[in-house]
C-alpha positions in Angstrom: -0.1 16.8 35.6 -0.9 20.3 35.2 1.6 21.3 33.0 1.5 18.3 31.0 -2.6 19.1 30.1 -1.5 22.6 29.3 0.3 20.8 26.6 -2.0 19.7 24.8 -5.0 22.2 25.6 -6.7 23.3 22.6 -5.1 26.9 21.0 -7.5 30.0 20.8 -9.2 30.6 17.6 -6.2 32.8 16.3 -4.2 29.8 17.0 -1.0 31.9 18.1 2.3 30.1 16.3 4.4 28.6 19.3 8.4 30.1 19.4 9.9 27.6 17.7 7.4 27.4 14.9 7.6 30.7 14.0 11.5 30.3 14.3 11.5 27.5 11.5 8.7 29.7 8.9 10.8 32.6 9.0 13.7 30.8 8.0 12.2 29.1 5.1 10.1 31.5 3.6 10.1 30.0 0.4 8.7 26.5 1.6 6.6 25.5 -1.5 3.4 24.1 0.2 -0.2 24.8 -1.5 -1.7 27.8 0.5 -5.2 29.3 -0.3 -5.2 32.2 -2.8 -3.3 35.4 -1.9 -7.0 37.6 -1.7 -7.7 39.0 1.5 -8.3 36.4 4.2 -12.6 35.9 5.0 -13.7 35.6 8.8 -13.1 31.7 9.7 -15.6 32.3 12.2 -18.4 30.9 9.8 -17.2 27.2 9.7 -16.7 26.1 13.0 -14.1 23.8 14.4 -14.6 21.0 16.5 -12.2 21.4 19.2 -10.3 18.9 21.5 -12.6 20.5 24.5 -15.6 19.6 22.6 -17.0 16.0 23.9 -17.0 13.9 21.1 -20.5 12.1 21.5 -21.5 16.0 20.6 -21.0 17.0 17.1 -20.6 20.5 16.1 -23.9 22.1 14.8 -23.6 22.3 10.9 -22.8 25.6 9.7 -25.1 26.0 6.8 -24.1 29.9 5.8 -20.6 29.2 5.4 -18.6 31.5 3.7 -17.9 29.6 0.1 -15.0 31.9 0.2 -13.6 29.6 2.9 -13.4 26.3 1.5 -13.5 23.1 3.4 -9.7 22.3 4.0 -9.0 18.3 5.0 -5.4 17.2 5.6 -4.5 13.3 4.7 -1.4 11.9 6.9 -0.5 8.4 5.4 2.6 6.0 4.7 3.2 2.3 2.9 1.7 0.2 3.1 -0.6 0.6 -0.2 -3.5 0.3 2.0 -3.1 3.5 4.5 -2.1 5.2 1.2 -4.7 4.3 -0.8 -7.5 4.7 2.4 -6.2 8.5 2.3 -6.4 8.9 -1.4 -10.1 7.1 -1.1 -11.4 9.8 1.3 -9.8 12.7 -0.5 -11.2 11.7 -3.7 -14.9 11.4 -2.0 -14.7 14.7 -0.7 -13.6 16.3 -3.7 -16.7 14.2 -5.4 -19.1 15.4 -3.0 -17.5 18.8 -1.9 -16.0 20.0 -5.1 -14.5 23.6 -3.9 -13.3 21.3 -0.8 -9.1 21.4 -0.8 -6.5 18.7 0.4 -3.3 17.7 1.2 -1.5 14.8 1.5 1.2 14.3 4.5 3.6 11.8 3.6 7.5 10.0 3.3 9.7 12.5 1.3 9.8 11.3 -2.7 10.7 8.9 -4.1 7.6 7.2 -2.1 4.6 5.2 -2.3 2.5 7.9 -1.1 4.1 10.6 -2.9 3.7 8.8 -6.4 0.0 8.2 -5.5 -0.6 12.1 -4.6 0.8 13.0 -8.0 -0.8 10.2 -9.5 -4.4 11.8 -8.2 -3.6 15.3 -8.6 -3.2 16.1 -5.1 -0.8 18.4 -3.4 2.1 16.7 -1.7 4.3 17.4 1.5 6.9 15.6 3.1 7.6 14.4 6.3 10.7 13.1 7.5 11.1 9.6 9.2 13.2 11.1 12.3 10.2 11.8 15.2 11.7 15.0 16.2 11.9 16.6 12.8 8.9 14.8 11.5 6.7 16.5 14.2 8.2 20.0 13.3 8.0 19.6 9.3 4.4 18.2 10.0 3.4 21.2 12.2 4.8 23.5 9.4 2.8 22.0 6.6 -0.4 21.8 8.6 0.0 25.4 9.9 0.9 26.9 6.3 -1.8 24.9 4.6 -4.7 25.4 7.9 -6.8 22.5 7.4 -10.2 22.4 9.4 -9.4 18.3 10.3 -6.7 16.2 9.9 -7.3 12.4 9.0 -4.4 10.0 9.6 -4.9 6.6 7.9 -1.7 5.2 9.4 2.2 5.1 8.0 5.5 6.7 9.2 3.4 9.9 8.8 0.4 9.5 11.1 2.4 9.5 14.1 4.5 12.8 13.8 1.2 14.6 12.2 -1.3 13.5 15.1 1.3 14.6 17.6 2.4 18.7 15.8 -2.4 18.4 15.3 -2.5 18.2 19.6 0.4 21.0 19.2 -1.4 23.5 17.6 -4.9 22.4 18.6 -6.0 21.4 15.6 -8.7 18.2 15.4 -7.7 15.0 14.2 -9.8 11.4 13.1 -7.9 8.2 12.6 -8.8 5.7 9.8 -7.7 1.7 10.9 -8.0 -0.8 8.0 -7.4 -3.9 9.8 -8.8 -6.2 12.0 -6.2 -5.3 14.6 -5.7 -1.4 16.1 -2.1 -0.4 14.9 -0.2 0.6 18.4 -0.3 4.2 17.2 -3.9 4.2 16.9 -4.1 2.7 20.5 -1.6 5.4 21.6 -3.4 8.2 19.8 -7.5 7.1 20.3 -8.3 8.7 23.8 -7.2 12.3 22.0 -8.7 12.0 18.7 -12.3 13.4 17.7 -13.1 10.1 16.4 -11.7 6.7 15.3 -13.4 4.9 12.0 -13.0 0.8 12.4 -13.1 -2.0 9.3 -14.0 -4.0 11.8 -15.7 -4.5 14.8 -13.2 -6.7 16.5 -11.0 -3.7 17.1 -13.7 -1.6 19.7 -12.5 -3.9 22.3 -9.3 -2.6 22.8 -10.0 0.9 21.5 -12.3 3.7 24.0 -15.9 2.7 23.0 -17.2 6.0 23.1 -14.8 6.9 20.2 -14.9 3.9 17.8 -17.3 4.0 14.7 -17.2 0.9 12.3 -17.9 1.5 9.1 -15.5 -0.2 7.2 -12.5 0.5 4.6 -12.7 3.2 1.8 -12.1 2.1 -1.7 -10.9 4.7 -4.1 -13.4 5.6 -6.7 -11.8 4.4 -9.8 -12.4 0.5 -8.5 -15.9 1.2 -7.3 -17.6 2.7 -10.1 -15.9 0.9 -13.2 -18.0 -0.5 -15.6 -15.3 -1.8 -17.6 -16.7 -5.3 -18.9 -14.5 -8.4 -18.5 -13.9 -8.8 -22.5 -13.2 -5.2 -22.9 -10.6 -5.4 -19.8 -8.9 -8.8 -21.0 -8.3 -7.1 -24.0 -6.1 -4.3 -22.4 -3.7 -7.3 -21.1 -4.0 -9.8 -23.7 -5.0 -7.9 -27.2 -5.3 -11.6 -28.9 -8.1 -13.1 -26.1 -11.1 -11.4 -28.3 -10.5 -14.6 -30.2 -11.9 -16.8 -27.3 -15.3 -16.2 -25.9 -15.5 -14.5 -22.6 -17.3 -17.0 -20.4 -14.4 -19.5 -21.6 -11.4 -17.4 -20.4 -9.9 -17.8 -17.1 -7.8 -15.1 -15.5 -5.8 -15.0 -12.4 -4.7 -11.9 -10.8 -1.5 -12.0 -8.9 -1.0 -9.1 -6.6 1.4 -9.1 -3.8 0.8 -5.9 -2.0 2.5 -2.8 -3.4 5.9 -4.0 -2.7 5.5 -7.2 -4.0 6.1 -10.3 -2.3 9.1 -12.7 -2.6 7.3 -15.8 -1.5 4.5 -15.4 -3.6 6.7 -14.7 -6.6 8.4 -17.9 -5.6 5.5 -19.9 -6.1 4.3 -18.6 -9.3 7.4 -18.4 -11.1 7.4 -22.2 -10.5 3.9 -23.2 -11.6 3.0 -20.2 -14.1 4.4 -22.0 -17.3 3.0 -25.5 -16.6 -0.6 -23.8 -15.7 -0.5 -22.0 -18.9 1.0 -24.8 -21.1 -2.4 -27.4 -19.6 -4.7 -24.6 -19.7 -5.0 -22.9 -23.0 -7.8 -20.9 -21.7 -6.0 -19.2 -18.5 -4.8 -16.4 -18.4 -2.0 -15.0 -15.6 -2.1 -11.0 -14.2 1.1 -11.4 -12.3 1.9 -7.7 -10.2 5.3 -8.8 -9.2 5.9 -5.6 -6.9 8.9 -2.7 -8.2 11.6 -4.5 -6.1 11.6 -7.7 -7.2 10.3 -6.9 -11.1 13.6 -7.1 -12.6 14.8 -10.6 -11.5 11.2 -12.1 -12.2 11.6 -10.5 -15.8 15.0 -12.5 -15.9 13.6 -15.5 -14.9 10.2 -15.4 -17.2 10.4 -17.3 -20.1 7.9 -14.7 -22.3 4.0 -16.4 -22.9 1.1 -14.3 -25.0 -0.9 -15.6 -21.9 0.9 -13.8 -19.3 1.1 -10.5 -18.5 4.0 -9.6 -15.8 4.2 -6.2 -14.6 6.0 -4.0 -11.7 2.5 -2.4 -10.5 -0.8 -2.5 -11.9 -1.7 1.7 -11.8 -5.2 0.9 -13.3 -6.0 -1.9 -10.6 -9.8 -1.4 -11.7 -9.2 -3.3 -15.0 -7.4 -5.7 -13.6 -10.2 -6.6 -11.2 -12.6 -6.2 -14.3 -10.3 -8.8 -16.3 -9.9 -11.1 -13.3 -12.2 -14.4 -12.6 -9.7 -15.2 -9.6 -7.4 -12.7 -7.3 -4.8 -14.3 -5.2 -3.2 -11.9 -3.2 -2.0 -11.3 0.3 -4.2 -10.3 2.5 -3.8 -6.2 3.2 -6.5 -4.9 4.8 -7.5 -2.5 1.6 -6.8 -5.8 -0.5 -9.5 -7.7 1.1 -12.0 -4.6 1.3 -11.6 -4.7 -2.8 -11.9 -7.8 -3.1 -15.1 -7.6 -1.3 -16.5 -4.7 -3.3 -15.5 -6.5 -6.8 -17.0 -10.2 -5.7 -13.8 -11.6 -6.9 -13.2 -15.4 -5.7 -9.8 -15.0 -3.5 -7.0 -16.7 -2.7 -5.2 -15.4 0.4 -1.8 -15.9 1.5 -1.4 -13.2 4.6 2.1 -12.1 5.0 2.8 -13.8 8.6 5.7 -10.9 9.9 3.5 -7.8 10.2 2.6 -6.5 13.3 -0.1 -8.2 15.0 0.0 -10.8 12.7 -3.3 -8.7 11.5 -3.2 -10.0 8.2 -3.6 -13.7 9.0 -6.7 -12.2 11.5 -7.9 -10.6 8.2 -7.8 -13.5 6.0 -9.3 -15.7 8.3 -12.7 -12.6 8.6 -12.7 -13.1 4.8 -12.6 -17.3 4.9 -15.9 -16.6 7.4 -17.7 -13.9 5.3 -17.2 -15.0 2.1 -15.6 -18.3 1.5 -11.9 -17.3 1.1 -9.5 -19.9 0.1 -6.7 -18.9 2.8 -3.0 -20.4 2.1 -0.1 -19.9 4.8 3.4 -19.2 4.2 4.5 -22.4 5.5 1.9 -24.2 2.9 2.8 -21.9 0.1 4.3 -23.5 -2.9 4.0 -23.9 -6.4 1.6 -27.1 -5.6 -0.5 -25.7 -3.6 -1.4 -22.6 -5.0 -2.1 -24.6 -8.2 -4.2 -27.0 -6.4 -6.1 -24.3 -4.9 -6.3 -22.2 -8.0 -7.7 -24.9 -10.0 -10.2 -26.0 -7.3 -11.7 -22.7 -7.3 -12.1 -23.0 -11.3 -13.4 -26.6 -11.2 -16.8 -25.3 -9.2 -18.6 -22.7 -10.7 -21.2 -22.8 -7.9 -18.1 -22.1 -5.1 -17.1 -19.5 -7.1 -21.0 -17.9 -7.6 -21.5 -18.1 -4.2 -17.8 -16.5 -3.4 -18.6 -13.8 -5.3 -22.2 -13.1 -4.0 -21.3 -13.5 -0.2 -18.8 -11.1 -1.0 -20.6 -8.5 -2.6 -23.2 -8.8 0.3 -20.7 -8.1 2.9 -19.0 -5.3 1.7 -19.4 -1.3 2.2 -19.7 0.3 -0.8 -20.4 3.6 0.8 -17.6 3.5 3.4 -15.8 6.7 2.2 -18.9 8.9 1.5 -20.3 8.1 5.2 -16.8 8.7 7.0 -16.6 12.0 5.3 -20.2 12.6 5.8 -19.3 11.4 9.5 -16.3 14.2 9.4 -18.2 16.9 8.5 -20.4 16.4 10.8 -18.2 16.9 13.6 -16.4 19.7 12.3 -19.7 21.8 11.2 -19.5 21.9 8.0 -22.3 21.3 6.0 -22.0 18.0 3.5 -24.7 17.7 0.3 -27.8 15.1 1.5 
């Protein structure tokens, strides 16, 4: 027992490299990863860490003379799916907003990946981490001791793991991020030794210590909260010709089956697409089909001014603007933007995940706001159209879909977990 808490007891302020660290940096001296600027080093002293000694019901006192010339450094470790990715790029982009000399980097699956494409995509720096534990934990360590964050924030993915474990290594603090309404195991595994872990949900506390759970629901990258893209001006980026029909006359359905798409759901609306469209002339179909499975959905299409079929939406924000409907699986960071959008939803949770969290989600989003909720086993090209058009066919369900759901979401989430972060670390954050 005594050995295995000197493990994972806290390094002095230097934070002295272990052997076999220092081993791996000298022999790859010419590892890219973005370090802070080659002028001469300022005291570190000024910001202060929150350690894994410190008790996490006691915050570190804000530092409010710290050294500008010491920027506030925040490591992001995240993996597929879309949702832990795009959690991590919704905090980084809220501390950048609020913070702007604030630096960060995003720990991920070596290219070509989800989470690398979506680093690059927001400008971010990028650094891989191998799916093999052993060698994930030493590339991780690396990175985070080259780059020296003050925190590291794991929002879950083949990343998390490896970059919690190389954090306890060299004593560096780490929060966790859980989307859904079930903990992942590793956030069970990893909770008792993190600073803090930041819930969607409430259900979650009760396996989770208490002492270390705050709910304050999912982040929700910037771009998607603060569009004011209109629904005319957004239709028209998809369908150029629907400026010819008035806007409160168009109908449009987004598709969107996660980031990887979803076979079943492309099932269903390759069979009903074409008759919807042909007895609807004022519906309109936003159909994300996913990268793997875009090809053979392009095959099968036949081509229809009133369809828009596409691998990956990478402005999701129009799409929401454009859309009257979503139907969508139901992904923790799915559900979250449907709530901050009030789009009327259709869920069909993907029944194989672990936990079966996303059927738990769905069902939280038929309570709170009136969710349509479709299983697998019901899924077909009937049922989704039955569904689809029953949501059209009441204008007061889909009012009152819309307001519930704009009433029960967390617009703020990212600003008050980072707000939450640099808290405990000390460091000061703008009021």
């Amino acid at each position: 027992m005594a050995a295995a808490a000197a493990a994972i007891q806290p390094a002095s302020s230097s934070r002295a490299t272990p052997p076999f660290l220092r081993l791996r940096i000298t022999q790859n001296p010419n590892l890219r990863i973005p370090t802070r600027a080659a002028a001469p080093r300022p005291s570190r002293a000024r910001l202060r860490r929150c350690r894994l000694s410190h008790s996490p019901l006691t915050p570190a006192a804000p530092d409010h003379d710290a050294d500008p010339a010491d920027p506030l450094r925040v490591a992001f470790a995240c993996g597929a799916p879309g949702g832990r990715v795009y959690s991590a790029i919704a905090l980084a982009d809220e501390l950048h907003a609020s913070l702007p000399g604030s630096r960060s980097l995003i720990l991920g699956a070596p290219a070509p990946s989800l989470e690398s494409t979506a680093a690059a995509a927001a400008s971010y720096p990028f650094a891989p981490v191998p799916r093999c534990l052993p060698r994930a934990v030493l590339a991780a360590a690396v990175h985070l001791r080259r780059f020296d964050p003050h925190v590291l924030v794991a929002t879950g993915g083949s990343a998390s793991l490896p970059a919690c474990l190389a954090a306890l290594l060299l004593g560096l603090p780490f929060v966790i991020q859980d989307q859904d309404a079930s903990p992942a195991p590793a956030t069970r595994i990893l909770a008792p030794l993190a600073l803090r872990v930041f819930l969607a949900f409430n259900a979650p506390v009760r396996q989770l210590p208490k002492r270390k759970c705050a709910v304050y629901g999912n982040p929700v990258r910037m771009s998607i909260r603060k569009c004011r893209v209109s629904k005319a001006e957004a239709l028209a980026r998809f369908f150029p010709r629907a400026a010819l029909l008035p806007e409160e006359e168009a109908q449009v359905v987004l598709v969107i089956g996660g980031a990887e798409g979803s076979p079943e759901m492309n099932v269903a609306v390759l069979n009903m697409y074409y008759e919807m469209l042909r007895t609807r002339k004022n519906r309109y179909i936003i159909w994300q089909t996913g990268t793997e499975s875009f090809s053979e959905m392009e095959s099968l299409v036949k081509g229809h001014r009133r369809l828009f079929l596409t691998p990956f939406l990478h402005e999701l924000e129009i799409a929401y603007a454009a859309a009257d409907v979503v139907v969508s699986r139901a992904g923790a960071m799915t559900c979250t933007e449907i709530l901050v959008t009030g789009k009327p939803s259709i869920l069909v949770p993907l029944p194989t995940v672990v936990d079966d969290h996303q059927t738990k989600n769905a069902y939280i989003m038929a309570d709170v706001m009136g969710a349509k909720v479709i299983t697998e086993d019901e899924l077909d090209s009937s049922s989704l159209t039955s569904t689809i058009d029953e949501v059209f066919s009441d204008e007061q369900l889909m009012a009152d879909m819309s307001q519930k759901a704009i009433t029960a979401s967390r617009p703020n989430s990212s600003a008050d977990i980072i707000r939450h972060i640099c808290t405990l670390i000390g460091a000061p954050y703008p009021t």
